[in-house]
C-alpha positions in Angstrom: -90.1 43.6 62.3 -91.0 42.6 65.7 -87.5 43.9 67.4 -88.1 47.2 65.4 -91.5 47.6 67.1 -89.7 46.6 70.4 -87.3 49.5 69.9 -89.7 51.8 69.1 -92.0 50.9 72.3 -89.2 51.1 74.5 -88.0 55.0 73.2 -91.4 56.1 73.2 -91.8 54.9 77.2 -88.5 56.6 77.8 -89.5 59.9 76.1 -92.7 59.6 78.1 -90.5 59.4 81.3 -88.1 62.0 80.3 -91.3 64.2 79.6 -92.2 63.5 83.3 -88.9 64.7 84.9 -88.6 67.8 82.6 -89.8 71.0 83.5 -89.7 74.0 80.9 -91.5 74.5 77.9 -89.2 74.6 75.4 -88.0 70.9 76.4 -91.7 69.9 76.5 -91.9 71.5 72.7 -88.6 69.2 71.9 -89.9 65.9 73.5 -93.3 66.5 71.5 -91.9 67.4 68.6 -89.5 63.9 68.8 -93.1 61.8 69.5 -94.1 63.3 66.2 -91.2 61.8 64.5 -91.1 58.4 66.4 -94.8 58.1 64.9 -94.1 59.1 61.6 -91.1 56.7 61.4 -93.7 53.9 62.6 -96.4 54.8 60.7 -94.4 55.9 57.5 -94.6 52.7 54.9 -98.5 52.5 56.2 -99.6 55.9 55.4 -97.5 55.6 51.7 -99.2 52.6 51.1 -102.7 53.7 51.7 -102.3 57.2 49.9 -101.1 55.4 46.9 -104.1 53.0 46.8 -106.4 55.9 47.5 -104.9 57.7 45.1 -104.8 55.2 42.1 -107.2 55.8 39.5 -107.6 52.2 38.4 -108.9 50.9 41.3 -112.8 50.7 41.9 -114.3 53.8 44.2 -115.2 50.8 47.2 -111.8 50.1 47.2 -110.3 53.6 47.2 -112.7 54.9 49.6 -111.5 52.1 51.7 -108.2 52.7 52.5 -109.6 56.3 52.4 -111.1 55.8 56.2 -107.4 53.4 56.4 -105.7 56.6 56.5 -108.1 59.1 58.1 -107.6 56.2 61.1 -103.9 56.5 61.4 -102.8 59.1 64.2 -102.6 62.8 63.1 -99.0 63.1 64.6 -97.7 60.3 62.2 -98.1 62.5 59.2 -94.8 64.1 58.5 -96.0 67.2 57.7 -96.9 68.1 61.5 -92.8 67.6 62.3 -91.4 70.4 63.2 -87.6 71.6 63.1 -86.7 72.8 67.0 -84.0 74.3 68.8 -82.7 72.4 70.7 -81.5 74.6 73.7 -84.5 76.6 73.5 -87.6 75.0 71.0 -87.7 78.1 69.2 -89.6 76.6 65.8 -88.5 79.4 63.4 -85.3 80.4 61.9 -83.5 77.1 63.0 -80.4 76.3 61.2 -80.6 72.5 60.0 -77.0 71.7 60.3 -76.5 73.3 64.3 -80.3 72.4 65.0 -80.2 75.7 66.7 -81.7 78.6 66.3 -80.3 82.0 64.6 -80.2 83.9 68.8 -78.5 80.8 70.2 -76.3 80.2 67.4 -75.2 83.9 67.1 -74.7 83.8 71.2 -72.2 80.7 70.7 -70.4 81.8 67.6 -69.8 85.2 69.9 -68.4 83.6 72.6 -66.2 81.2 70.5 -68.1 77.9 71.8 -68.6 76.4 68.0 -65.8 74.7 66.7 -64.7 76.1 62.9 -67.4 79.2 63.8 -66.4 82.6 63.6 -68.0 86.3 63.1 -67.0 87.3 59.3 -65.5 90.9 58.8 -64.8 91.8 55.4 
């Protein structure tokens, strides 16, 4: 547990760093977007845990309301619902193909130009 926290510490500082040294705003988008999912990987079995307790009917209102504030006091960025699917080259958020983890522009520019392997334009 304690090596897993380790590794998590130490790519968080080197996304921090990266962020430093890169410039555009797409990147930036990217780097943010991967923070998200570092702290929803971290926070992940927590937040599970406490929506399940809140959430369960049988226990008294002191207890649920309890690990109510419990989860209102983990970050916002370690819900998974704020992760984001990016493109990579440019952090375009919409119409990104999952398997390329590009967008639809980028992935119609390399398929054109014959840069994806087992990628070409259908004619029928």
């Amino acid at each position: 547990m304690a090596l897993a926290r380790q590794n998590i510490f130490s790519i968080t500082s080197q996304c921090m760093n990266l962020w430093r040294t890169i410039c555009t705003v797409g990147d930036k988008r990217n780097i943010e977007d991967h923070k998200r999912r570092l702290l929803s990987a971290k926070y992940e079995v927590k937040r599970k845990l406490y929506k399940s307790l809140q959430r369960d009917t049988d226990l008294p209102s002191e207890i649920r309301e309890k690990y109510l504030c419990k989860l209102s006091r983990l970050p916002r960025n370690s819900s998974f619902t704020r992760v984001r699917n990016r493109c990579t080259f440019t952090g375009r958020p919409r119409a990104v193909y999952r398997k390329f983890r590009m967008s639809r522009i980028v992935f119609r520019t390399l398929a054109n130009q014959g840069l994806l392997k087992g990628v070409k334009k259908a004619s029928w």
